[in-house]
Backbone and ligand atoms as CSV (ligand in chain L), in Angstrom:
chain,resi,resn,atom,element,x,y,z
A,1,UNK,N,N,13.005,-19.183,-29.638
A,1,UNK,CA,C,11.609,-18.767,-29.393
A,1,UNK,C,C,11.575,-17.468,-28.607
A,2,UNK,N,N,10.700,-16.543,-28.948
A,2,UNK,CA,C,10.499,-15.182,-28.321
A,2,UNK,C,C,9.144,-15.309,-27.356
A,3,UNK,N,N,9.390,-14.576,-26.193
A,3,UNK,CA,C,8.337,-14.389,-25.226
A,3,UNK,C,C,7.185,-13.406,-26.010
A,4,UNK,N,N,6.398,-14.147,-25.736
A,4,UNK,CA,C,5.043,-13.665,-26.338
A,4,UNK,C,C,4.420,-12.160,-25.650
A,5,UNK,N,N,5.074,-11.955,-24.327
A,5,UNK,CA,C,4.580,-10.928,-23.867
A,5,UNK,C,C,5.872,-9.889,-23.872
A,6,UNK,N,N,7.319,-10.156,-23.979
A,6,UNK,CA,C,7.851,-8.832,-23.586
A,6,UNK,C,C,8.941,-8.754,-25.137
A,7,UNK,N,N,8.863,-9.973,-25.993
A,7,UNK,CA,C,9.998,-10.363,-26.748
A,7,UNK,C,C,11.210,-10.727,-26.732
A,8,UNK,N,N,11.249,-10.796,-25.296
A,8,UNK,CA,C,12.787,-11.704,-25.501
A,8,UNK,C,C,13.378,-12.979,-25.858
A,9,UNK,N,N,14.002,-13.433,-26.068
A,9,UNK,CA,C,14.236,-14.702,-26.245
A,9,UNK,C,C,14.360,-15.380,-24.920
A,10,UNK,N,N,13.842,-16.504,-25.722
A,10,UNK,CA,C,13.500,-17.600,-24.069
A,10,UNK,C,C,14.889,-19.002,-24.443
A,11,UNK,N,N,15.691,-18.761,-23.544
A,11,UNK,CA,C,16.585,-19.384,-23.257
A,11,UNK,C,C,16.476,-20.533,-23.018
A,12,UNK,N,N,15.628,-21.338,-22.506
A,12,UNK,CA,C,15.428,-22.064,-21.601
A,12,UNK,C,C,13.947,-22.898,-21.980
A,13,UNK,N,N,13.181,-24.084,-21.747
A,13,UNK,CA,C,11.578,-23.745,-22.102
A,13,UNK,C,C,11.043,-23.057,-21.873
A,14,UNK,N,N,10.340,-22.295,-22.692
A,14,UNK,CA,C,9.267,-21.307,-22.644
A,14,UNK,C,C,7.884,-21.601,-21.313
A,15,UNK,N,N,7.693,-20.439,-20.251
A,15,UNK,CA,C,6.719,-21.056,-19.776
A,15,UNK,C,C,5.178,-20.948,-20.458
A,16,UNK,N,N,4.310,-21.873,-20.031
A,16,UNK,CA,C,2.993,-21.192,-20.973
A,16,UNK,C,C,2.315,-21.294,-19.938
A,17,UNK,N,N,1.624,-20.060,-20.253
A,17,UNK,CA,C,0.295,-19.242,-19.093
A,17,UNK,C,C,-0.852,-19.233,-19.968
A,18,UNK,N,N,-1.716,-18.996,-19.388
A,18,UNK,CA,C,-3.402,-18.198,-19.663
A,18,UNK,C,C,-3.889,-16.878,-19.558
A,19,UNK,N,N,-3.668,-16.618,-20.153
A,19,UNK,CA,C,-4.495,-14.748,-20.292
A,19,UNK,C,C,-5.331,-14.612,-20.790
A,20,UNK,N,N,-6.564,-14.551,-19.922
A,20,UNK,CA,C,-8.219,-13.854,-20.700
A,20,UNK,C,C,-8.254,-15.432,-21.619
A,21,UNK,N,N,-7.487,-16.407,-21.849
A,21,UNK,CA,C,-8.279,-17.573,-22.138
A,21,UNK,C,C,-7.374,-17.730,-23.075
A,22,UNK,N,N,-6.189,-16.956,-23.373
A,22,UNK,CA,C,-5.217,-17.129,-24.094
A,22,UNK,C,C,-4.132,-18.110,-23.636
A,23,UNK,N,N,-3.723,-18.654,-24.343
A,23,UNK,CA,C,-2.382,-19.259,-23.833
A,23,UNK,C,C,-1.518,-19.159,-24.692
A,24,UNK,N,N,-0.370,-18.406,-23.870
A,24,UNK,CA,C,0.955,-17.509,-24.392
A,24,UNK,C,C,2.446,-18.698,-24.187
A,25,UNK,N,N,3.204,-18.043,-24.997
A,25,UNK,CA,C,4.690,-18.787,-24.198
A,25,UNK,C,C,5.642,-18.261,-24.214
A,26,UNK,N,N,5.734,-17.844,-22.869
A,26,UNK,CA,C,6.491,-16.760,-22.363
A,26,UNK,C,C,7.389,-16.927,-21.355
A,27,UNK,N,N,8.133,-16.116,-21.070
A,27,UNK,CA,C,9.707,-16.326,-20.349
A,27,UNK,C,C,9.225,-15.810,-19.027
A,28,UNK,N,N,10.475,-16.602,-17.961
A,28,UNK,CA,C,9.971,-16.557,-16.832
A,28,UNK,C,C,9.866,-15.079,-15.750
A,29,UNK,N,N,9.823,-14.104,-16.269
A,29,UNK,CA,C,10.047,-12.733,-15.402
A,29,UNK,C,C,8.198,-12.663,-16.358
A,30,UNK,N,N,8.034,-13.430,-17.438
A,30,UNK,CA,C,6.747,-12.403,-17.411
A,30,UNK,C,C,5.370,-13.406,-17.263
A,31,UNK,N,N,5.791,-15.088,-16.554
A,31,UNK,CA,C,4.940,-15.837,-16.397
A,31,UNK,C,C,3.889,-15.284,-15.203
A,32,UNK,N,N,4.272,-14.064,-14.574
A,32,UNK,CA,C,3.281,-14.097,-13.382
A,32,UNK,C,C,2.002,-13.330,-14.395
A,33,UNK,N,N,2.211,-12.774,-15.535
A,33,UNK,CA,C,0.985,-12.269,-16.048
A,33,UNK,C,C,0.058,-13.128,-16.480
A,34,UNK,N,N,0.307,-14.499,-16.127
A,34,UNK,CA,C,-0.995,-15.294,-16.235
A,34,UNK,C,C,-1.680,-15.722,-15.288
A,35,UNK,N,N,-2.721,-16.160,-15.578
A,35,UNK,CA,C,-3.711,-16.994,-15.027
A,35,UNK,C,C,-3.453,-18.247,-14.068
A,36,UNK,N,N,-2.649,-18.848,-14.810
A,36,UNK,CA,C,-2.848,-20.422,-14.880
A,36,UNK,C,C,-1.595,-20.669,-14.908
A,37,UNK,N,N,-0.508,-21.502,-15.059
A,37,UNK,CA,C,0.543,-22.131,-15.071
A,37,UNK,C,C,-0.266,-23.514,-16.229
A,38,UNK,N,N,0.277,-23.597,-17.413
A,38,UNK,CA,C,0.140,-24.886,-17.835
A,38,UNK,C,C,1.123,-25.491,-18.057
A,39,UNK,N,N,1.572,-26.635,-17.693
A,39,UNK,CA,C,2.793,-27.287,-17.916
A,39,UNK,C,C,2.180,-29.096,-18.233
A,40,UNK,N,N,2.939,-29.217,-19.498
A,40,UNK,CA,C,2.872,-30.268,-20.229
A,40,UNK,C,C,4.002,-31.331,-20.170
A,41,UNK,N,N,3.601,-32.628,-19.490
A,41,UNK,CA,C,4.415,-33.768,-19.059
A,41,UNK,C,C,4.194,-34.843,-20.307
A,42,UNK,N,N,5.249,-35.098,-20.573
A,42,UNK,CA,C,4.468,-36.903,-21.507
A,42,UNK,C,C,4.767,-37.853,-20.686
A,43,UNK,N,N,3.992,-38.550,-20.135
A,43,UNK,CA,C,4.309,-40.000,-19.388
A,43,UNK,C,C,3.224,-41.229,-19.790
A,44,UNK,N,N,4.298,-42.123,-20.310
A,44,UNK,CA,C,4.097,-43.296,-20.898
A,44,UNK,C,C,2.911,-42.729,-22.129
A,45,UNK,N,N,3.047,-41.958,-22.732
A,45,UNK,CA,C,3.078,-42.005,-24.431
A,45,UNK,C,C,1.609,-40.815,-23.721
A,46,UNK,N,N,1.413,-40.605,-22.607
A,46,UNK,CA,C,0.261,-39.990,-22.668
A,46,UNK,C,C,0.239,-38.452,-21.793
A,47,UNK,N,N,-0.172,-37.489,-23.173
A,47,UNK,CA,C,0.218,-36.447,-22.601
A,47,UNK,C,C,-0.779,-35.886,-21.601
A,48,UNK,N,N,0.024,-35.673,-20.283
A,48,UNK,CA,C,-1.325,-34.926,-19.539
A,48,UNK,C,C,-0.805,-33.465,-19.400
A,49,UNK,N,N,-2.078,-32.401,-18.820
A,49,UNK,CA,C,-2.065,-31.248,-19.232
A,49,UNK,C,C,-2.117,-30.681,-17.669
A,50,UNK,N,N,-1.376,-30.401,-16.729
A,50,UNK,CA,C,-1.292,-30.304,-15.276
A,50,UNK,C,C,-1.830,-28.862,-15.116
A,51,UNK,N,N,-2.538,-28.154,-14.423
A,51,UNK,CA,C,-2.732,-26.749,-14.460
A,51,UNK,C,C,-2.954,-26.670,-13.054
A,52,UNK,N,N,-1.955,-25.175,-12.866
A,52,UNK,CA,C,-1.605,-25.186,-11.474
A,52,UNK,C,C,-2.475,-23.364,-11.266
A,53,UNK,N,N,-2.837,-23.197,-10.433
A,53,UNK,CA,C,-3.604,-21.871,-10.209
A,53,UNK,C,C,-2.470,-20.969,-9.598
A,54,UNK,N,N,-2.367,-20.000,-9.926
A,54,UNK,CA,C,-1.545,-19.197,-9.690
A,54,UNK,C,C,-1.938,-17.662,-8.470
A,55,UNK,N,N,-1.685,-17.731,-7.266
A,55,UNK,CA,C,-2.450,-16.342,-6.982
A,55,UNK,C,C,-1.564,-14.988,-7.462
A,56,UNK,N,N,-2.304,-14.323,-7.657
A,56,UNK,CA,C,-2.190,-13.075,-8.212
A,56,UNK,C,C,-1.176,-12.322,-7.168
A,57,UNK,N,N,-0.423,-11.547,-7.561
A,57,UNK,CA,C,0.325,-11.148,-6.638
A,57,UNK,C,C,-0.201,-9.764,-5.977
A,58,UNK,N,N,0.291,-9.599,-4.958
A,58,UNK,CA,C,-0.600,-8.389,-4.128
A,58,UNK,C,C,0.569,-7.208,-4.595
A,59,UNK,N,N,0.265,-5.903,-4.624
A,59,UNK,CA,C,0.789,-4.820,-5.004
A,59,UNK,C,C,1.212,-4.113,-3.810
A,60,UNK,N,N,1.911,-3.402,-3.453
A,60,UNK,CA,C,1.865,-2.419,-2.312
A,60,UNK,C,C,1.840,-1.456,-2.982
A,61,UNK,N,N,0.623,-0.170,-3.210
A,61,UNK,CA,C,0.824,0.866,-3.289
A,61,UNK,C,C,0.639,1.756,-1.842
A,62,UNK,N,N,1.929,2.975,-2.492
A,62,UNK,CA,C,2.525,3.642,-1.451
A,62,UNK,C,C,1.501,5.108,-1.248
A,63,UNK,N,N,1.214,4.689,0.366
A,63,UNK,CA,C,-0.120,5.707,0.691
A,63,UNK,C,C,0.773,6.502,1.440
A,64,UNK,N,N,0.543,8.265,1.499
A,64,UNK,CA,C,1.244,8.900,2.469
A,64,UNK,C,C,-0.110,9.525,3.436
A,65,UNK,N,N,0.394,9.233,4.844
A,65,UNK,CA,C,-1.050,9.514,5.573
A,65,UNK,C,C,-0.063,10.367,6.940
A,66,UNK,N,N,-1.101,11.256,7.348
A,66,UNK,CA,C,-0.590,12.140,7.735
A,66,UNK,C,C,-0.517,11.411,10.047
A,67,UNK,N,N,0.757,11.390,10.466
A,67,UNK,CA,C,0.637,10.838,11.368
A,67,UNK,C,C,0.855,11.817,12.483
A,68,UNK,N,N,0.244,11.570,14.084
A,68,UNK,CA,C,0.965,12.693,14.897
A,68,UNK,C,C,2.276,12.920,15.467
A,69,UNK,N,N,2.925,13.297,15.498
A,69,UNK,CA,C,4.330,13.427,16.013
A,69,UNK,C,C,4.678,12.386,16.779
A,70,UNK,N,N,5.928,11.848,17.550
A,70,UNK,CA,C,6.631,11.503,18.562
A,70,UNK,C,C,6.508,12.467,19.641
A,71,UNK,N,N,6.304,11.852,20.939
A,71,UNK,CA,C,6.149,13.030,21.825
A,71,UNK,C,C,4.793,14.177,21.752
A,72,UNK,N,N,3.974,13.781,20.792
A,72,UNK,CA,C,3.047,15.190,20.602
A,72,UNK,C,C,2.284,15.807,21.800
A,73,UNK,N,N,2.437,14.712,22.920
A,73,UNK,CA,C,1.356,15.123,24.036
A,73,UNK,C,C,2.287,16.175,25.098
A,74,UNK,N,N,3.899,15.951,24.623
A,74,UNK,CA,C,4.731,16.458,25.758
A,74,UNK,C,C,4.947,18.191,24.875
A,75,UNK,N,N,4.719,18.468,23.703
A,75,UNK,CA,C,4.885,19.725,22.764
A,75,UNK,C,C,3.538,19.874,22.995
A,76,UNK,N,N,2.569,19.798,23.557
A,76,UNK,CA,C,1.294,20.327,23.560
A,76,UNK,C,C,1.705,21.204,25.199
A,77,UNK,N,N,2.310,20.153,26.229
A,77,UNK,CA,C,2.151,20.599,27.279
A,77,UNK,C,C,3.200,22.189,27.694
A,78,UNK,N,N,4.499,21.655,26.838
A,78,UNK,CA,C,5.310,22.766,27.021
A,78,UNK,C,C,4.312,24.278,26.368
A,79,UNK,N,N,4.243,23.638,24.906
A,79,UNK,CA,C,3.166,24.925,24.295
A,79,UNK,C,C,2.616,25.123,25.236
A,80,UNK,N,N,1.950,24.834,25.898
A,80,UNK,CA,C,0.649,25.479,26.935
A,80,UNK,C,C,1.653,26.141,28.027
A,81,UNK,N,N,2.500,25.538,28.652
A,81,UNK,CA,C,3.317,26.005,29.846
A,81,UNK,C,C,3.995,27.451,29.337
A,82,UNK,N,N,4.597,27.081,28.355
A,82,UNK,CA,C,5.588,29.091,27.660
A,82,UNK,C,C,4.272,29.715,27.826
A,83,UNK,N,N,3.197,29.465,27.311
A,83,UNK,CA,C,2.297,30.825,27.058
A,83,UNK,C,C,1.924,30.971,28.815
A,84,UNK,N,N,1.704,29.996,29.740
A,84,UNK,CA,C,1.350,30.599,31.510
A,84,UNK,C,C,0.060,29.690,30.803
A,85,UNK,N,N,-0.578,28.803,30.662
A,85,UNK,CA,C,-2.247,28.302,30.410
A,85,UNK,C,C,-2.023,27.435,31.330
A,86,UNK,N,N,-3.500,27.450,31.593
A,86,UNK,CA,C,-3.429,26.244,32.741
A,86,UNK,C,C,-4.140,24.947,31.670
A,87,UNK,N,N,-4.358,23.879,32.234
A,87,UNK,CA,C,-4.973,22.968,30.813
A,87,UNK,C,C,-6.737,23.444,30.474
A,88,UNK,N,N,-6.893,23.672,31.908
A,88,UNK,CA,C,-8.396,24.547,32.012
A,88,UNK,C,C,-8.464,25.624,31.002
A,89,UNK,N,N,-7.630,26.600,30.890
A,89,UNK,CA,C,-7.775,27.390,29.943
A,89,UNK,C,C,-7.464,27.151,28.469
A,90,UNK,N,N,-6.753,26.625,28.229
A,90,UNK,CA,C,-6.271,25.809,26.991
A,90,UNK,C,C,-7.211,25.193,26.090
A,91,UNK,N,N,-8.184,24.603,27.244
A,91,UNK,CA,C,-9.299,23.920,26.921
A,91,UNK,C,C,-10.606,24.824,27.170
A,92,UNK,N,N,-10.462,25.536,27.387
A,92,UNK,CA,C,-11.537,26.732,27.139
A,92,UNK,C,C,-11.331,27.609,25.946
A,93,UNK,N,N,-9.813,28.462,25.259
A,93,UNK,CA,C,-9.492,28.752,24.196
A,93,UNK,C,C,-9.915,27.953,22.919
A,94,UNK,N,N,-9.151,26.594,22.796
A,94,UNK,CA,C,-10.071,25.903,22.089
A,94,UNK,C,C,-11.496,25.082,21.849
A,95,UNK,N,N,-12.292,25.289,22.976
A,95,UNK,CA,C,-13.348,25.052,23.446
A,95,UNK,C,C,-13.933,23.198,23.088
A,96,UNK,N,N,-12.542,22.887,23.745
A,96,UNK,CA,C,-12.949,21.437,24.311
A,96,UNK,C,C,-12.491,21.416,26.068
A,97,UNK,N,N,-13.021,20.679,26.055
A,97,UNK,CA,C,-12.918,19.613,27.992
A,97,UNK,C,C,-11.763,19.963,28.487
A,98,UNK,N,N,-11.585,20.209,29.543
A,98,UNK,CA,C,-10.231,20.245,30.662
A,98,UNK,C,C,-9.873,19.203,30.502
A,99,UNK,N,N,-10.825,17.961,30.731
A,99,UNK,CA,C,-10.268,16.535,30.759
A,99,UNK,C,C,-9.749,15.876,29.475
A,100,UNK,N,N,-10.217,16.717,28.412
A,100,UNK,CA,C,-9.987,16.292,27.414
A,100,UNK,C,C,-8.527,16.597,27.229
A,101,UNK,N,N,-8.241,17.754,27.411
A,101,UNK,CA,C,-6.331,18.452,27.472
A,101,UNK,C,C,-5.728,17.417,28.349
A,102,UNK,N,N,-6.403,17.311,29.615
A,102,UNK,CA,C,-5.367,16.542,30.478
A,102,UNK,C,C,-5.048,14.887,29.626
A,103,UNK,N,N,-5.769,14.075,29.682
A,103,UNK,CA,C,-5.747,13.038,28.871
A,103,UNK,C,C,-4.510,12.799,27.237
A,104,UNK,N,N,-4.791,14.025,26.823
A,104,UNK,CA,C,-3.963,14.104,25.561
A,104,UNK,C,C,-2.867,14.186,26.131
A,105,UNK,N,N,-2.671,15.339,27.134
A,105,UNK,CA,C,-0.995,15.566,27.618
A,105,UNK,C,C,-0.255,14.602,28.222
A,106,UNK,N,N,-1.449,14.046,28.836
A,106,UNK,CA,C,-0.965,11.931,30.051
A,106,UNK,C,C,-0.484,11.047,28.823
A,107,UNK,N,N,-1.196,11.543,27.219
A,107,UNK,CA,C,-0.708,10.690,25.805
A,107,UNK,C,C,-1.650,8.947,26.397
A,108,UNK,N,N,-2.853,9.666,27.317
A,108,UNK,CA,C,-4.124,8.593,27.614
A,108,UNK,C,C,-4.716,8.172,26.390
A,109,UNK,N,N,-4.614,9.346,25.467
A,109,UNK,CA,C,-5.410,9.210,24.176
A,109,UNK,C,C,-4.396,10.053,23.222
A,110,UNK,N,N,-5.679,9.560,21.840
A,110,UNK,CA,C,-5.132,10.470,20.941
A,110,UNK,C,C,-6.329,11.522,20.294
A,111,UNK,N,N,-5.772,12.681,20.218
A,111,UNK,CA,C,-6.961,13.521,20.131
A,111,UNK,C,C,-7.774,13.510,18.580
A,112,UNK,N,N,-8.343,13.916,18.245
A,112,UNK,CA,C,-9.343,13.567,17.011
A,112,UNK,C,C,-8.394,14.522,16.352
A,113,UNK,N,N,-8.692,14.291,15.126
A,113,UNK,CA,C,-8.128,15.446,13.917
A,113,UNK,C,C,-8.270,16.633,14.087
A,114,UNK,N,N,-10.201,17.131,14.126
A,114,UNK,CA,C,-10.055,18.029,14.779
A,114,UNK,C,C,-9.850,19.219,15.786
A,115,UNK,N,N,-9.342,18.534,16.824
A,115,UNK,CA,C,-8.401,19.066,18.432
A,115,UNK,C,C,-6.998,19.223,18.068
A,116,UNK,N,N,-6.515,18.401,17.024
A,116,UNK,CA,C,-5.062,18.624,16.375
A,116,UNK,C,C,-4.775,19.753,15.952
A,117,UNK,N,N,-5.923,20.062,15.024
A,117,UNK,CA,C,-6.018,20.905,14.359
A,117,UNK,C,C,-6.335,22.672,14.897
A,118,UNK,N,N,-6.624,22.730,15.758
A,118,UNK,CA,C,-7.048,23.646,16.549
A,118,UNK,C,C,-5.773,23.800,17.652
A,119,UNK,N,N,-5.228,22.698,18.151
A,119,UNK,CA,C,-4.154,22.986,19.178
A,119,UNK,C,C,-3.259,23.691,17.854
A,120,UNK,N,N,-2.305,22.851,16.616
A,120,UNK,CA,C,-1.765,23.280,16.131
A,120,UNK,C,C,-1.779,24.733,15.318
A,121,UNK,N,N,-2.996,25.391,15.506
A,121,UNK,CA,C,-3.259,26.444,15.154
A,121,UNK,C,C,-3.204,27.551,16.788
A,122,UNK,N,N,-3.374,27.030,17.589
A,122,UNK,CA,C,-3.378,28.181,18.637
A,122,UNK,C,C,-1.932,28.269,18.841
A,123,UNK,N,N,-1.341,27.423,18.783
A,123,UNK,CA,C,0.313,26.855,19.210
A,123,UNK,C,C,0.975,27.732,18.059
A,124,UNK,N,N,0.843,27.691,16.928
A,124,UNK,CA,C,1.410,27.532,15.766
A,124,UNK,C,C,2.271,26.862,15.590
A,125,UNK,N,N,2.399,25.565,15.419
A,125,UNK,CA,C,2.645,24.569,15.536
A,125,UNK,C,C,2.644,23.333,14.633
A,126,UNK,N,N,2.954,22.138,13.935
A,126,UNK,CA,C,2.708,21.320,13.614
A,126,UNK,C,C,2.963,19.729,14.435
A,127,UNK,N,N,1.577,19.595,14.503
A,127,UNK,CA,C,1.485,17.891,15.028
A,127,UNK,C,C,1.639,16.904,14.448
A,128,UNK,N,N,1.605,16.857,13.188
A,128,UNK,CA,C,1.402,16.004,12.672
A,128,UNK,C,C,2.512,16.565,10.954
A,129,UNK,N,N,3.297,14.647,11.217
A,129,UNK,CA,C,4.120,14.602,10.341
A,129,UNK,C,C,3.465,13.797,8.589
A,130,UNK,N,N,4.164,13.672,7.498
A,130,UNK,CA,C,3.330,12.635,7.133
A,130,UNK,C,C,4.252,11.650,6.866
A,131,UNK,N,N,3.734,10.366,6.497
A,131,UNK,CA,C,4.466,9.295,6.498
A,131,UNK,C,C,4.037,8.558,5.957
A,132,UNK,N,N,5.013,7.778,4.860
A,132,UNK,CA,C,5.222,6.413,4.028
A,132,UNK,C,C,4.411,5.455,4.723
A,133,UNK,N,N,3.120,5.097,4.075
A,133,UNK,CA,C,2.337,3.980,4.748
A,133,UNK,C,C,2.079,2.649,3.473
A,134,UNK,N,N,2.544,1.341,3.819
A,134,UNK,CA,C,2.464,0.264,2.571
A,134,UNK,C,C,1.100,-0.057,3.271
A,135,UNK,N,N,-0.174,-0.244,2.033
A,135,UNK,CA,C,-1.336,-1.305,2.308
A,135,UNK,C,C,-1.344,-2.084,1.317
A,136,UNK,N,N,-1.830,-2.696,1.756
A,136,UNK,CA,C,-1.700,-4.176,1.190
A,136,UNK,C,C,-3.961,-4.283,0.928
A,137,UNK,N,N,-3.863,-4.337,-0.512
A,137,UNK,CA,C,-5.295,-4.145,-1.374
A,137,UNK,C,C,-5.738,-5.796,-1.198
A,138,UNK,N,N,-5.675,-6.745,-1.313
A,138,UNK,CA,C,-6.147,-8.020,-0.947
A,138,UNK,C,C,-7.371,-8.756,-1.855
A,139,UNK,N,N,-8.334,-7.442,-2.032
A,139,UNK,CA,C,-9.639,-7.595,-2.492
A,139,UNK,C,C,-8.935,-7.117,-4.397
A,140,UNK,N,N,-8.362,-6.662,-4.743
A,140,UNK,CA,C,-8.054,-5.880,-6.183
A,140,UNK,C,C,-7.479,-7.300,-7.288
A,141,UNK,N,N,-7.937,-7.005,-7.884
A,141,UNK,CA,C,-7.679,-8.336,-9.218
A,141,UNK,C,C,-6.443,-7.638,-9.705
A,142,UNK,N,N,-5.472,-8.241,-9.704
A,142,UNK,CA,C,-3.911,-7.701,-10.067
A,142,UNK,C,C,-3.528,-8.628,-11.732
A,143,UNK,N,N,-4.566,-9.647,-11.833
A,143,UNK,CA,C,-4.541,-10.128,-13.392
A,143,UNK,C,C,-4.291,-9.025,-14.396
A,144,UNK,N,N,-3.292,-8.963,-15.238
A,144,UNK,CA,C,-3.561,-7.712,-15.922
A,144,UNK,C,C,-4.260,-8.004,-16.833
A,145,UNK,N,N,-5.469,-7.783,-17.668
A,145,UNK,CA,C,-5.925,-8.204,-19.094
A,145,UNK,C,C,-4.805,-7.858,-20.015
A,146,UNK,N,N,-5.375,-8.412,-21.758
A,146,UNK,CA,C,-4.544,-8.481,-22.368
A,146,UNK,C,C,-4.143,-6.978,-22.788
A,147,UNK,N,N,-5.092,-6.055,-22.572
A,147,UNK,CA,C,-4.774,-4.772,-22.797
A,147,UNK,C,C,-3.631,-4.069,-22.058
A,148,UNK,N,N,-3.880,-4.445,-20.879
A,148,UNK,CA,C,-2.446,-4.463,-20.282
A,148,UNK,C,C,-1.228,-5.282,-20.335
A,149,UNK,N,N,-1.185,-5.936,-21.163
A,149,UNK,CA,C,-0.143,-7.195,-21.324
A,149,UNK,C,C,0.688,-6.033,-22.857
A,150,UNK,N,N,-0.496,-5.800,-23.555
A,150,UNK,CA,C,0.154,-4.832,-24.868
A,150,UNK,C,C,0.628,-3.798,-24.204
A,151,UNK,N,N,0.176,-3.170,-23.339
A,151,UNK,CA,C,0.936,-1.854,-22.786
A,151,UNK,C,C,2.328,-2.017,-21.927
A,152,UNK,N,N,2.453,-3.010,-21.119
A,152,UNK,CA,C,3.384,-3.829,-20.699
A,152,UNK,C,C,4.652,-4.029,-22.216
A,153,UNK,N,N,4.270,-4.649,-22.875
A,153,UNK,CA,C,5.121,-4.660,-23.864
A,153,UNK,C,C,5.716,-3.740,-24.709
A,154,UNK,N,N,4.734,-2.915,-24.755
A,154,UNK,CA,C,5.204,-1.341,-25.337
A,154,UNK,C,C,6.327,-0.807,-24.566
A,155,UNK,N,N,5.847,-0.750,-23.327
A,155,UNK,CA,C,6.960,-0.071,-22.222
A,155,UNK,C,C,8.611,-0.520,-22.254
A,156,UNK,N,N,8.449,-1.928,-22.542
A,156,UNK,CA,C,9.728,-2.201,-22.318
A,156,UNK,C,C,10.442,-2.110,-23.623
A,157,UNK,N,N,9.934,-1.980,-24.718
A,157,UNK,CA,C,10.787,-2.333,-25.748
A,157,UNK,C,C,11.123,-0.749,-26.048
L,1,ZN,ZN,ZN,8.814,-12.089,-21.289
């Protein structure tokens, strides 16, 4: 018997799933494309039809988001120290708060995007690295329809 979704031969019993209301019988690397799990027992001459719900599996797609450095509050302070600034002036050049410089440099806070953006431009400088971030979608229906089950199959063969 051949898997209904990728064609291979199924070694073993075939599992059978639900797709879009279909029920396939298919081998076990491509049972997560169903719905449903149906699995068929005979006990004492009477067949029952067990259906087990399956959750959908979550995806990690790979987000790159731009993060601030290690240390960024201590490369703000040296930047300011080579040029002679006091944080007062620093923070007058870019025309935010004294307190606001001091705070970032203590690494009390983290400064908004745009104070990043403005230090790393007076500095010439970069604050900010970017970086490999996994989220996890939770809310996204990962069922593939059957349209994707044919494209799935295309791919591999
Ligand atoms: Zn398969």
């Amino acid at each position: 018997m051949e898997c209904e979704i990728c064609g291979k031969e199924i070694r073993y019993r075939p599992a059978k799933i639900i797709v879009e209301g279909t029920e396939l019988n298919v081998c076990n690397e491509c049972r997560e494309y169903g719905v449903e799990d149906v699995s068929t027992s005979v006990q004492h001459g009477v067949t029952r039809v067990v259906r087990k719900d399956r959750r959908p599996q979550q995806s990690k797609p790979i987000v790159f988001t731009e993060e601030l450095v290690e240390g960024f509050n201590e490369i703000i302070k040296k930047e300011r120290q080579k040029r002679g600034w006091s944080q007062e002036e620093l923070a007058k050049r870019i025309q935010e708060k004294e307190s606001l410089i001091r705070k970032i440099e203590n690494a009390e806070m983290t400064p908004e995007p745009d104070v990043i953006e403005k230090l790393e431009r007076i500095f010439d400088i970069k604050l900010r690295e970017k970086v490999q971030e996994v989220k996890l979608s939770p809310q996204k229906k990962l069922v593939p329809t059957l349209g994707d089950v044919v494209v799935i199959k295309k791919k591999k063969k």
